[in-house]
N, C-alpha and C positions, 0 to 999 in steps of 0.2 A: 471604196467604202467597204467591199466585202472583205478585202484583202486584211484590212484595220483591222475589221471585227473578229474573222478567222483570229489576225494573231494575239487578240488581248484574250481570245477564249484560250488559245493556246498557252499564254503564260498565265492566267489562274487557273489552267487542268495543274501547270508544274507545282504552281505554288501551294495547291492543294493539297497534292499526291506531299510534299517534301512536308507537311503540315499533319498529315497523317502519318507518313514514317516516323516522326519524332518521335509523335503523341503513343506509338505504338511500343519503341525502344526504353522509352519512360516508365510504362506500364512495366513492362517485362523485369526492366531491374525492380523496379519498385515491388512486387512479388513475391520475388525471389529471397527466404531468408538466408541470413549470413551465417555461412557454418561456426560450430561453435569452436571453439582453441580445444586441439586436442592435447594439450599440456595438462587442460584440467579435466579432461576425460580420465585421462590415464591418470592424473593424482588421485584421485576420488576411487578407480578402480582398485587401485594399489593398497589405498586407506582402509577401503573395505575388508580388502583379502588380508592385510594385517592385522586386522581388531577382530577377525573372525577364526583366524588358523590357531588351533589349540599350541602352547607351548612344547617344541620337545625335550623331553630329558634327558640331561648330560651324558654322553657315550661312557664319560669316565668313570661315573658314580655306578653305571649299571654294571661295568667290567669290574670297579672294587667289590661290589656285593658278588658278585659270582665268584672273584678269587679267595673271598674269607669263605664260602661256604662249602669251594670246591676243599679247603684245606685242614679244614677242621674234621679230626679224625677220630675215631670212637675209640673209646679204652679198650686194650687187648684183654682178654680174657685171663686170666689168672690160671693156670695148673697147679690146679687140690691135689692134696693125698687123700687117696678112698679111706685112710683110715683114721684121718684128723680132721680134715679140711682145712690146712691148709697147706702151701707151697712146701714141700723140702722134710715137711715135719710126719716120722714115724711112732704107729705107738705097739708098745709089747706088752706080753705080762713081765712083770714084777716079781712074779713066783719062779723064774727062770732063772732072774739073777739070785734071789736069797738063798734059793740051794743050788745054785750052780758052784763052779770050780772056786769063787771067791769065799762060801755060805760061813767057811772057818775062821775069816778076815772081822763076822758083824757079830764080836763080843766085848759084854760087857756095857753095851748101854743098846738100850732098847729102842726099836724104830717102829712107829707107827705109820699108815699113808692114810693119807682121804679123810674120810670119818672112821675110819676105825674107833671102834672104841678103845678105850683106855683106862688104868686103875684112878683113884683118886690123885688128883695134880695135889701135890703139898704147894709146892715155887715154880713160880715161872721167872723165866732168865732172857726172853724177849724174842724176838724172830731172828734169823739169820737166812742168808742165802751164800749159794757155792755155783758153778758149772765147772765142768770139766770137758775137755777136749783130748780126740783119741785118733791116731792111727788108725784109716778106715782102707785102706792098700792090700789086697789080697784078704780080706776079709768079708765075712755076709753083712749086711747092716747090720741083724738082729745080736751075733756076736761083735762088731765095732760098737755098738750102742749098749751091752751087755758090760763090757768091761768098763765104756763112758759111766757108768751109774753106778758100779759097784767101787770105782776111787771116789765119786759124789757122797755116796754113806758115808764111806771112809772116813773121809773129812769132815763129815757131819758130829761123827762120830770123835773125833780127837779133839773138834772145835766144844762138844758138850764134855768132856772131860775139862777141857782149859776153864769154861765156866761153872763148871760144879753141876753139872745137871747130869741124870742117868738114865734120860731118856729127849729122842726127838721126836714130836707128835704133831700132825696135819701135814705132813713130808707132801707136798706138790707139786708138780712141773710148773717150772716159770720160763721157758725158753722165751725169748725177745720180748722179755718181761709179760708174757701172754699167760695166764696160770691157767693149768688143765688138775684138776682133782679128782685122785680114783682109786680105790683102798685096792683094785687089781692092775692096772697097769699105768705105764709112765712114757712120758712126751722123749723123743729125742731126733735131730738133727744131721742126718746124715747125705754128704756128700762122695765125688770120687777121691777125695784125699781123707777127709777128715768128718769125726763121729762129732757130736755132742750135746752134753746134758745140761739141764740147769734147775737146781733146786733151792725152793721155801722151806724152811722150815721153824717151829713153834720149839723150844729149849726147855725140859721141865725138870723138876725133880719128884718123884712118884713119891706116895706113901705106901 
């Protein structure tokens, strides 16, 4: 009888104990949450850091602005003449040529420059212009430009005879059609080859 007893205590300790272990294994999962998919961690991180990272600017467009800006280059300065202002262009008296070695070449019609004054106009015969161009090779400017301007009257002069007039009045430099007016001195043009002049002038006939 004890023997009985001992074993049926013995098989409800097991069946207990195995009754416990289950109830315990159950618990423990049951607890425990299910990690989440990390497919959609890292989507969501990704999404984030894209809708949040500012855009950057094309490499290319910042390289074309830097090469138009490197390439664009300031106008060269110009070299004046201290006595015109501008490039190439000298100016002299006037009184050098009238009586100089040509002064016996300017007869028979009358030349006025600038505002000079003048006798009463009877007719006028309209404007005209001339330039002349001179051997400037072994010469000083002011004589290369001296002879340029004393064949310029010349011809002023033989052009107001052809018209009937016997005098030319308002005589002005027009070099590169630029008009400089000065009843003392006149524009002219000189390089290492070559002089030259160019002149306006008003055709009248005086009373």
């Amino acid at each position: 009888m004890t023997l009985k007893t001992t074993a049926l205590a013995l098989a409800m300790t097991a069946v207990l104990a195995a009754c416990a272990s289950s109830g315990s294994n159950t618990q423990s999962a049951s607890s425990t949450p299910a990690p989440a998919p990390s497919s959609t961690s890292s989507a969501s991180s990704s999404s984030s850091s894209a809708s949040t990272a500012p855009a950057a600017k094309p490499a290319a467009s910042t390289a074309s602005t830097g090469t138009a800006s490197s390439t664009a280059a300031a106008p060269a300065a110009a070299t004046t003449s201290p006595d015109s202002g501008r490039r190439g262009i000298n100016r002299f008296p006037l009184q050098d040529v009238l009586t100089g070695p040509d002064a016996s070449k300017f007869n028979g019609v009358k030349l006025y420059f600038g505002n000079q004054k003048t006798p009463v106009v009877a007719q006028k015969f309209g404007e005209d212009r001339t330039s002349v161009r001179t051997n400037s090779v072994n010469k000083t400017a002011k004589h290369a430009c001296g002879i340029a301007l004393a064949s310029a009257l010349i011809r002023f002069q033989d052009a107001a005879r052809r018209k009937g007039a016997d005098a030319v009045v308002n005589i002005r430099s027009n070099y590169d059609n630029i008009e400089f007016s000065s009843p003392t001195e006149f524009e002219c043009a000189e390089g290492a080859l070559m002089a030259g002049v160019a002149l306006k002038g008003d055709f009248v006939k005086l009373k």
